[in-house]
C-alpha positions as CSV (number, residue, x, y, z in Angstrom):
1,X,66.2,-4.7,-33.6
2,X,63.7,-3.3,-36.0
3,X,63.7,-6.3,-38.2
4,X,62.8,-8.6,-34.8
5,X,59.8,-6.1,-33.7
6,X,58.4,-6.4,-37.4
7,X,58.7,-10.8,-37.2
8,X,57.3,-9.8,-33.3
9,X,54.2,-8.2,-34.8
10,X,53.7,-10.2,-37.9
11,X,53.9,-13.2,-35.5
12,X,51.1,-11.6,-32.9
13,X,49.0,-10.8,-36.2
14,X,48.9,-14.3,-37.2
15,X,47.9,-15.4,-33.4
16,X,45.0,-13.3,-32.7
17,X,43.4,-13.5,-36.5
18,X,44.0,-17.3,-35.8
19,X,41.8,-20.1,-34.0
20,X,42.4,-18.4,-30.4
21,X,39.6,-15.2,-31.1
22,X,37.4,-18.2,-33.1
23,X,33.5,-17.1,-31.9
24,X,32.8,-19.9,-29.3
25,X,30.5,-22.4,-30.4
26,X,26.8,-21.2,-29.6
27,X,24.8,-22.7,-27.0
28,X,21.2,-23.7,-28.2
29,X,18.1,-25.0,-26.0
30,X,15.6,-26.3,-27.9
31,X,12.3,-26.8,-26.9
32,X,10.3,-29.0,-29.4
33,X,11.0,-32.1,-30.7
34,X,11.3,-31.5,-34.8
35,X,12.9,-28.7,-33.7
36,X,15.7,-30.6,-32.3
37,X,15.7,-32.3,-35.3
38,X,16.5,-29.3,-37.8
39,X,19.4,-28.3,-35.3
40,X,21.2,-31.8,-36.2
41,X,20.4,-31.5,-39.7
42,X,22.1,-28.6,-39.7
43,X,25.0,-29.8,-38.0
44,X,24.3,-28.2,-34.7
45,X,24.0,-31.2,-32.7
46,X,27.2,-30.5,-30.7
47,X,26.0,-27.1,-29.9
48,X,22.6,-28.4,-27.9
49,X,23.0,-28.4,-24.2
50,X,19.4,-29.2,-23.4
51,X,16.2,-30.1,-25.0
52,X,12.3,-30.5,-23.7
53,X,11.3,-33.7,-22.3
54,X,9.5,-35.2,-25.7
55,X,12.9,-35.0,-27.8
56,X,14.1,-38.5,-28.7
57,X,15.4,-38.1,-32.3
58,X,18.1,-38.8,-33.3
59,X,18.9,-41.1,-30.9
60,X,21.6,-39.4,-29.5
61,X,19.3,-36.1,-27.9
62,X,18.5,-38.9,-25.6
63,X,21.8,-37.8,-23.3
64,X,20.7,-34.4,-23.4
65,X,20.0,-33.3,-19.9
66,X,15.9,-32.0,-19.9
67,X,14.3,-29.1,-19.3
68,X,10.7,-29.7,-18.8
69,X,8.0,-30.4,-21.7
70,X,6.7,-28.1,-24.7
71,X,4.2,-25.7,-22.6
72,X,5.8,-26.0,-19.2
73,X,9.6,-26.3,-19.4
74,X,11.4,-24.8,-16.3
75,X,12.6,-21.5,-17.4
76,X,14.8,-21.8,-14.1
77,X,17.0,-24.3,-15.3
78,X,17.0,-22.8,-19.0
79,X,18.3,-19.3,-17.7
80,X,20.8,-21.6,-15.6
81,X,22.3,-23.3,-18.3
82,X,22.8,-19.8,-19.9
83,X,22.0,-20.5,-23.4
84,X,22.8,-18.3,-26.0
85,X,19.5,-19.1,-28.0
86,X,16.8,-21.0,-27.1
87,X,14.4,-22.6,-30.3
88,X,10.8,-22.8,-29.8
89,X,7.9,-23.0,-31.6
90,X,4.6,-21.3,-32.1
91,X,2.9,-24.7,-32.9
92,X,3.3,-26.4,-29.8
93,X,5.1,-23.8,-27.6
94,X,2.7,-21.1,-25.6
95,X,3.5,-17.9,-26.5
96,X,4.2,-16.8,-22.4
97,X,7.0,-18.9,-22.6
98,X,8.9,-17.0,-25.1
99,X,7.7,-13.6,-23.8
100,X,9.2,-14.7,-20.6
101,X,12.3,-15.9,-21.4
102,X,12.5,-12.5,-23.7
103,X,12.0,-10.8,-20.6
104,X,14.8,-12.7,-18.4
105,X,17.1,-11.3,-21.4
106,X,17.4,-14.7,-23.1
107,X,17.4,-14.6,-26.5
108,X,14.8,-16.4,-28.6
109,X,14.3,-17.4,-32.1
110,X,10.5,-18.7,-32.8
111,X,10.4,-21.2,-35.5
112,X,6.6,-20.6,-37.8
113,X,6.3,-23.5,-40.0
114,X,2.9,-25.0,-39.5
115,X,2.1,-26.2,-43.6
116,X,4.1,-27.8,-45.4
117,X,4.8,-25.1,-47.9
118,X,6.8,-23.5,-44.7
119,X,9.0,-25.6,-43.9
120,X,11.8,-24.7,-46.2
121,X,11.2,-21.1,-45.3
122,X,11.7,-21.6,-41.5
123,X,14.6,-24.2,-42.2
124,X,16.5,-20.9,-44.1
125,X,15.3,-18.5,-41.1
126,X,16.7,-20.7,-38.3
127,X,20.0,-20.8,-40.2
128,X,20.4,-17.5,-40.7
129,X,19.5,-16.9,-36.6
130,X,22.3,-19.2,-36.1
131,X,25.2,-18.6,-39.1
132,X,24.6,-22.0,-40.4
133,X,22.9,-20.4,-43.8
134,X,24.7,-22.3,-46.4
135,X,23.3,-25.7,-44.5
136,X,19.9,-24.8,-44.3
137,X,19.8,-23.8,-47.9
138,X,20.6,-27.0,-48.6
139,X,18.1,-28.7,-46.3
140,X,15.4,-26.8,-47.5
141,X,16.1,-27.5,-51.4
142,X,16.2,-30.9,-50.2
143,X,13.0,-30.6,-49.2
144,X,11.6,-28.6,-52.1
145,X,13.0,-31.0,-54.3
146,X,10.7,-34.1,-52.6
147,X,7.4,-31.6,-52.6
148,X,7.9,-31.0,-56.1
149,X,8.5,-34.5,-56.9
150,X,5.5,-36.2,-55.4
151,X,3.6,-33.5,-56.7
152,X,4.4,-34.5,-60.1
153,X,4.1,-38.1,-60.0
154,X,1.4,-38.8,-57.4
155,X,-1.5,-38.0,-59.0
156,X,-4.7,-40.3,-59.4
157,X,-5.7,-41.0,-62.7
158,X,-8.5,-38.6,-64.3
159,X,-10.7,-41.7,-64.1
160,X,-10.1,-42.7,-60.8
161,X,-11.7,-40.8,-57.5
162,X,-9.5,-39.7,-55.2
163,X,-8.7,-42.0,-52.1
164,X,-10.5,-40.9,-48.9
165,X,-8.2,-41.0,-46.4
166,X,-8.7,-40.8,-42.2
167,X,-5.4,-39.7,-40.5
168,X,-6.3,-40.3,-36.5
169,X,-3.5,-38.3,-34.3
170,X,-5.0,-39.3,-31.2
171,X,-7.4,-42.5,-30.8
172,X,-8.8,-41.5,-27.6
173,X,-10.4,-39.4,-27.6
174,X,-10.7,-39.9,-31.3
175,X,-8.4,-36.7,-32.7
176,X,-7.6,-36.8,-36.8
177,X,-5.5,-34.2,-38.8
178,X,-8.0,-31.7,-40.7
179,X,-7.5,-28.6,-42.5
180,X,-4.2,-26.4,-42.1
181,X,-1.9,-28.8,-41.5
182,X,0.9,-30.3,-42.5
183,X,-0.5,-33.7,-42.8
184,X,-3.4,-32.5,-44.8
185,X,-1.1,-30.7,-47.1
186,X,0.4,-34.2,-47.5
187,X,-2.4,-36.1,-48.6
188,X,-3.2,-32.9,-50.9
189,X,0.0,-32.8,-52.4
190,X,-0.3,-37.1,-53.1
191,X,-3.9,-36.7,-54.4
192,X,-5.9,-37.9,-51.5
193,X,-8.7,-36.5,-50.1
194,X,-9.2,-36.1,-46.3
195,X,-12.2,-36.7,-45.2
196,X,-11.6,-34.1,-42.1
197,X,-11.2,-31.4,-44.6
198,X,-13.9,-29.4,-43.8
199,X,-13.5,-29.4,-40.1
200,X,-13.0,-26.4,-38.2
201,X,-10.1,-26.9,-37.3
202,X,-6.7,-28.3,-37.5
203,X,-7.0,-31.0,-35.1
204,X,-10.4,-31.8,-34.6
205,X,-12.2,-34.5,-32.2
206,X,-14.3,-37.0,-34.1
207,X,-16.8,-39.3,-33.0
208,X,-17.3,-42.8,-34.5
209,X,-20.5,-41.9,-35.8
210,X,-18.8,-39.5,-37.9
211,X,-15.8,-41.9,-39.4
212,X,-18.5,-44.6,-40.2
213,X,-20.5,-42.1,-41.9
214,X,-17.9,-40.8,-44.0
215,X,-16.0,-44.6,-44.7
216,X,-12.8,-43.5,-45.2
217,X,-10.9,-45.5,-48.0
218,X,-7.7,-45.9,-46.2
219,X,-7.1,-45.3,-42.3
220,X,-3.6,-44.3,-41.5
221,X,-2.6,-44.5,-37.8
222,X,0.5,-42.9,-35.8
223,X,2.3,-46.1,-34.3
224,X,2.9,-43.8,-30.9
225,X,3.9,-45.8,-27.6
226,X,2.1,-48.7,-26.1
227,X,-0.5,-47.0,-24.5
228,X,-1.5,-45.2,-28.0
229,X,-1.3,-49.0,-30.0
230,X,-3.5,-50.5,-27.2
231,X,-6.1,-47.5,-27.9
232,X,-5.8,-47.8,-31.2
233,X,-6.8,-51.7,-31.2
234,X,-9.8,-50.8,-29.4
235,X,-10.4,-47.9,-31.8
236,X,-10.0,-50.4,-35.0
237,X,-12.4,-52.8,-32.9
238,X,-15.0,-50.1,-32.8
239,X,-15.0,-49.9,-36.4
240,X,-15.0,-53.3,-37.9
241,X,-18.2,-52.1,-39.7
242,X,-15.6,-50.4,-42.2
243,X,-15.1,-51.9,-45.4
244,X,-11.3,-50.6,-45.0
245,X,-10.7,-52.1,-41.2
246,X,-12.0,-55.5,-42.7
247,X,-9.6,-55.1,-45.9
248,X,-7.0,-54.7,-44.2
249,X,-6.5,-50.6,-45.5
250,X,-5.1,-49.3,-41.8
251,X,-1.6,-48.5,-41.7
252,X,0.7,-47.7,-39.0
253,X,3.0,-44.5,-40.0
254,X,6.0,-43.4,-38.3
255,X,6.7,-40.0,-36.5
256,X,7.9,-38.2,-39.1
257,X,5.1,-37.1,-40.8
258,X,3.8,-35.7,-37.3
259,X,7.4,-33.2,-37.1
260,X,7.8,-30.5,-38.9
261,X,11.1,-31.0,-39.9
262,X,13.8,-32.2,-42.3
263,X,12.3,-35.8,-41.7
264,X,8.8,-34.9,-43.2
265,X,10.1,-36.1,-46.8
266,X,10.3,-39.4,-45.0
267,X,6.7,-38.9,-43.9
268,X,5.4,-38.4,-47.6
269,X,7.2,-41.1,-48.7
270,X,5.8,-43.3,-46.0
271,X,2.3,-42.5,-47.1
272,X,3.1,-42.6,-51.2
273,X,4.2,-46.2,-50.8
274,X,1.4,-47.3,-49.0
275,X,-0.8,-45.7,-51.5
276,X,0.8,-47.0,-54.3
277,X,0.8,-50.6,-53.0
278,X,-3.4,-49.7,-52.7
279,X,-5.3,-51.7,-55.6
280,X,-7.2,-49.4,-57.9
């Protein structure tokens, strides 16, 4: 009898420390797009029930059922769907909305990468918020790696003047990437020099007046959706005058340089190889 009550208990031992009391996998909102894109890096993808309207990478978020954009998702349906987390972030995100949702008892985790130089920070903060520290230690030395990389073997040549570049966000109205952003770090770190540098601030409006004046060397243009090509045709129209929109120095970059995410290293290399292929 005793012998059958010790098997008994080393049998319920082996149950219940077993895959039965397993944590259930977490439930994650996330309510910006390259922040949707870190959560499948990480291997999360499985764990996302719902995402903000402007998510569409990787292809499969596309199924996700919505929740409204980045500064006006429907915090009804997110406390619905009763997340466990929900990802935001302050570059994008209004700050309300996570106060809000803090105060409906849902718990938040507020991703701060806005330069480049944070991105492999915030990548290791969101993994330890959601026990997946070991993967985001290797995204961001991924990361790191590329950073250090290009900024090794992307500089000019003493002799040769930087390349002054014009990154347009938005055609119209005419919005470029200027100081204290990731894109700027970007042309930094590939020894290019943004003309919008000294604006006051990160995403300033320009006027035509302003890009003719300064004659960029290269123009570099997010590809966007249709309506954002057709603007940018008439944008490139408008400045024919350019030595670099006659040349043929206007290139069409991908997202990725626009998300702060684990995709940015295909952003920089986006931008190096149309530098490189630039004739001195």
């Amino acid at each position: 009898m005793n012998t059958f009550r010790i098997l008994a208990a080393m049998l319920l031992c082996v149950l219940l420390s077993g895959p039965a009391l397993a944590a259930p996998a977490m439930r994650i909102i996330s309510l910006a797009p390259n922040l949707t894109e870190v959560l499948y890096d990480l291997g999360l993808g499985e764990q996302v029930i719902a995402v903000s309207s402007y998510c569409d990478y990787p292809p499969g978020v596309k199924a996700k059922p919505k929740i409204g954009g980045m500064s006006n998702p429907s915090l009804e349906a997110i406390v619905a769907m009763k997340p466990d987390v929900v990802v935001l972030t302050d570059d994008g995100n209004p700050r309300e909305i996570e106060e809000r949702l803090r105060g409906l008892g849902v718990r938040t985790h507020v991703f701060r990468a806005k330069r480049l130089d944070d991105l492999p920070r915030e990548i290791r903060a969101m993994g330890t918020a959601l026990n997946v520290e070991d993967r985001a230690e290797r995204s961001a030395r991924r990361i790191e790696t590329a950073i250090r990389r290009y900024g090794k073997t992307s500089r000019p040549a003493p002799a040769r003047a930087p390349q002054r570049v014009l990154v347009v966000v938005q055609p119209e109205p005419l919005m470029v990437a200027g100081p204290g952003t990731a894109m700027h770090d970007v042309l930094t770190l590939l020894g290019l020099r943004n003309i919008a540098a000294s604006a006051r601030s990160g995403y300033p409006r320009y006027s035509l007046e302003e890009v003719i004046r300064q004659a960029p060397d290269v123009i570099f243009i997010g590809k966007g959706h249709d309506d954002i090509k057709a603007q940018s045709r008439r944008l490139l129209k408008r400045l024919n005058s350019l030595e670099a929109v006659r040349e043929g120095r206007v290139h069409f970059i991908g997202d990725a340089l626009f998300r702060m995410g684990p995709r940015i290293t295909v952003g920089i290399a986006e931008i190096a190889g149309h530098v490189r292929n630039m004739p001195p």
